[in-house]
C-alpha positions in Angstrom: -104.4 -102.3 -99.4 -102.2 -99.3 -99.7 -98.9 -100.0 -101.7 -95.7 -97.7 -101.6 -95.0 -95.2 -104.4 -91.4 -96.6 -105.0 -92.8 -100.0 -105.7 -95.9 -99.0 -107.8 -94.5 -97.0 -109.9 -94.7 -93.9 -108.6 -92.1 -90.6 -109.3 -88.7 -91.2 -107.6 -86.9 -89.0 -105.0 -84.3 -86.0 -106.8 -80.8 -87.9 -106.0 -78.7 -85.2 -102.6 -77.6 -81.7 -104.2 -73.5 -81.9 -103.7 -71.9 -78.4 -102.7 -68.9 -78.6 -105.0 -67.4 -75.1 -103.1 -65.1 -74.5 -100.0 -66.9 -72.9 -96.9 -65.9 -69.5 -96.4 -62.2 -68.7 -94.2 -62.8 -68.5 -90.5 -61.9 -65.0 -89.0 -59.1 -65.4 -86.7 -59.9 -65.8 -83.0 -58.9 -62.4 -81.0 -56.1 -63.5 -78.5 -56.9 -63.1 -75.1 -56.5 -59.9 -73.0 -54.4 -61.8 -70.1 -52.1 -63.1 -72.7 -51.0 -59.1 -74.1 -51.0 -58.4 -70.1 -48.8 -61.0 -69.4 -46.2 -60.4 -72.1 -46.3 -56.8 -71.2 -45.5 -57.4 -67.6 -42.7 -59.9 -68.7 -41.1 -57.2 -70.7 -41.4 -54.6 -68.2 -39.6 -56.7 -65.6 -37.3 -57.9 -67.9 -36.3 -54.0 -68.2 -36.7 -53.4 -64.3 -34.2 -55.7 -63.8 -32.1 -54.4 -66.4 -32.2 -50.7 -65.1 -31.6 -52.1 -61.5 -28.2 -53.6 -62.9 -27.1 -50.9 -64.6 -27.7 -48.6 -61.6 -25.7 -51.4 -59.3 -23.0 -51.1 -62.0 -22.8 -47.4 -61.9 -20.8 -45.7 -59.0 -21.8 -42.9 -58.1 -19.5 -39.7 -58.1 -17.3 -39.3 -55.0 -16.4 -35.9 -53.3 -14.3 -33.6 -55.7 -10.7 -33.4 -53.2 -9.1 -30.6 -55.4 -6.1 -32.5 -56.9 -5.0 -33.2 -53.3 -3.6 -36.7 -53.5 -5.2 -39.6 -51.6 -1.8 -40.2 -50.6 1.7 -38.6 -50.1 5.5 -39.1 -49.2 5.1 -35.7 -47.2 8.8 -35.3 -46.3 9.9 -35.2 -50.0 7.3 -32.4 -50.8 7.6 -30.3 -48.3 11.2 -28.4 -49.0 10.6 -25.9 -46.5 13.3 -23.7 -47.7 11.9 -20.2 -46.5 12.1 -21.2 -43.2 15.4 -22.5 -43.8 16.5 -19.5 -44.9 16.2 -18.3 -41.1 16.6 -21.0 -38.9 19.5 -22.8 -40.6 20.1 -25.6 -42.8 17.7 -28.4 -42.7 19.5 -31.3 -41.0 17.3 -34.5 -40.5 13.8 -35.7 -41.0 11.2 -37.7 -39.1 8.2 -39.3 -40.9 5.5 -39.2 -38.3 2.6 -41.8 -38.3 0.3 -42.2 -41.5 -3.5 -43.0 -40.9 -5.2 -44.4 -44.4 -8.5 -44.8 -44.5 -11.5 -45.2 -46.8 -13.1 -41.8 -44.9 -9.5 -39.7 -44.3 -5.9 -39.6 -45.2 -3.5 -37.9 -42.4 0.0 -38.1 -42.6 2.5 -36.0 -41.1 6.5 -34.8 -41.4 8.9 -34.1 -38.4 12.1 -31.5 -39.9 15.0 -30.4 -37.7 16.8 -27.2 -38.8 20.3 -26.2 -36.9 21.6 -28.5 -34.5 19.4 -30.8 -32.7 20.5 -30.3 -30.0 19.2 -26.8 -29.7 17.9 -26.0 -33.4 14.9 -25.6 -35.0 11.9 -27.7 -35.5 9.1 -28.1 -38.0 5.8 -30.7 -37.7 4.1 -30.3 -40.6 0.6 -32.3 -40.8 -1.4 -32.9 -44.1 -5.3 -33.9 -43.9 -7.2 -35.1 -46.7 -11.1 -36.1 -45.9 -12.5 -37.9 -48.6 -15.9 -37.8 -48.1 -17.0 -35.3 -45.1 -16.7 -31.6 -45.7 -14.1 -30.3 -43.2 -15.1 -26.6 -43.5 -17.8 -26.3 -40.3 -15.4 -27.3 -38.1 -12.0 -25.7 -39.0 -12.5 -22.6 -37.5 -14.1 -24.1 -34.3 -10.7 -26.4 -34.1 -8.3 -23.5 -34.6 -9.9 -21.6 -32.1 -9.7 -24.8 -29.5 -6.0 -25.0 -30.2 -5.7 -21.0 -29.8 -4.9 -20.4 -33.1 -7.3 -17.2 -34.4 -4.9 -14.8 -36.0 -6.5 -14.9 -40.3 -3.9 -15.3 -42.5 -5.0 -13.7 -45.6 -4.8 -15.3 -49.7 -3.9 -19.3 -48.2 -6.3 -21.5 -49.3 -9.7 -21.0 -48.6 -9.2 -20.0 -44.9 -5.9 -19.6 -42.6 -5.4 -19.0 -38.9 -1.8 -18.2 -37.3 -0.4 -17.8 -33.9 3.2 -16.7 -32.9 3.8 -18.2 -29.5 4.9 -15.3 -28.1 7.8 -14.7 -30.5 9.2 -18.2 -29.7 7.5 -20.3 -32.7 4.4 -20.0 -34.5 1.3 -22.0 -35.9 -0.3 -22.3 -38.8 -3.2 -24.0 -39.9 -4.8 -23.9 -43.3 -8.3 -25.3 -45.0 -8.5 -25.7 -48.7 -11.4 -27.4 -49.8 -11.3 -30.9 -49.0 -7.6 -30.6 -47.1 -6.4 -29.2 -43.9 -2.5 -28.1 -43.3 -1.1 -27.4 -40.2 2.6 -26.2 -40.1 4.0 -25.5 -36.4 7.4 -23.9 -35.8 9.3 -24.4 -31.8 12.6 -24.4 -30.7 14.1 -27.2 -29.6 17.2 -27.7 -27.1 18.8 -30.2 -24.5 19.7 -29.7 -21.6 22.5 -31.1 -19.0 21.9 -32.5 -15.5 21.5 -29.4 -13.9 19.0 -28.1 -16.5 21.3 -26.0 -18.7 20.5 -25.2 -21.9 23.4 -27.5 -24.2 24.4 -25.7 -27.2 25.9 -21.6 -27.8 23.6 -20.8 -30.1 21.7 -17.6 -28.9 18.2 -18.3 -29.8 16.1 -16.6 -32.7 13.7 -13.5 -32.4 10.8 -15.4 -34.5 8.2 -12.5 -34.1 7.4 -12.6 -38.2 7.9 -16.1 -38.4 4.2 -16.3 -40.3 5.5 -14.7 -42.8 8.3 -17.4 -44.2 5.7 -20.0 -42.7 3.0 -18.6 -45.8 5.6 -18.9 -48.8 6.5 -22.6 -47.4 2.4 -23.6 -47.3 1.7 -22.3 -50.5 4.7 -24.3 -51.8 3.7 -27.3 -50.3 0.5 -27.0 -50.8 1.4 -26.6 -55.3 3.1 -29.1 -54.9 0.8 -31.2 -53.4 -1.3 -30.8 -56.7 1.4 -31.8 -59.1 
């Protein structure tokens, strides 16, 4: 019969060895490729977004009008006082209708020189477009309205017609503004069509000429 070795006396087993040191330090784990592609598309829409407000914030540069004011009391600026010179002293104003928009400015100035019953008149008109570049179509508009006569050192471009000697029109571009000053005679008459008034009428053949010196006036002062 064949006995065990632990009960006959046989050599005993060596007791477990016991590691007394500390396992070696992990490596870190690489982070994942989506997570680096995900916080860089996060910060790339975070500044997306940030540029797309700042351009909503930012306006963008209107047209450049020239020191031409957006909008005027025209009657006070315009003095007139060449024209005065020659058709008599300036006796009553008429502030014509004003049109204000985000696109153009027009107002306009009605002045009586003389009598009014058979004086003088002056409409002066003062156009300011604030975003559209009025400069193709001034000269086509002069010539519709028959005035084609240059007018030379007024603004950028001038046209003028005398009426025959009996008035005269002018009309002026200067960058973003156009001017028109027209001169007439003006006179009542009775019930059988007479001409009211003694005042023989005047020979306005160079009329353009106080006409210019008013518009340049008017159109420094303007600027102010």
């Amino acid at each position: 019969m064949i006995s065990e070795p632990e009960l006959d006396g046989g050599e005993e087993f060596d007791a477990p060895e016991v590691l007394t040191e500390a396992p070696p330090a992990r490596r870190p784990r690489p982070r994942s490729p989506w997570l680096w592609a995900l916080g860089g598309a996060v910060l790339a829409s975070a500044v997306w977004g940030g540029g797309l407000y700042a351009y909503g914030q930012r306006k963008e540069p209107g047209v450049d009008l020239g020191g031409y004011p957006p909008e005027v009391r025209l009657c006070e600026v315009a003095k007139l006082k060449a024209l005065g010179g020659i058709l008599g002293e300036r006796s009553q104003d008429g502030v014509g209708p004003e049109l204000d928009e985000p696109a153009v400015y027009e107002s306009s100035c009605e002045v009586t020189f003389g009598p009014p019953e058979s004086g003088y008149s002056a409409s002066l008109t003062y156009t300011l477009h604030k975003v559209t570049d009025p400069g193709p179509e001034f000269a086509a508009r002069s010539k519709y309205y028959d005035v084609t006569t240059p007018i030379g050192g007024l603004g950028e471009a001038a046209f003028f017609d005398g009426r025959g000697g009996e008035g005269g029109e002018m009309r002026v571009l200067d960058g973003q503004a156009e001017i028109a000053l027209n001169v007439y005679r003006q006179y009542s008459t009775d019930a059988d069509g007479n001409p009211l008034g003694d005042s023989e009428p005047i020979d306005l053949t160079g009329v353009d000429v106080p006409m210019t010196q008013d518009l340049l006036a008017v159109m420094a002062a303007l600027k102010k």
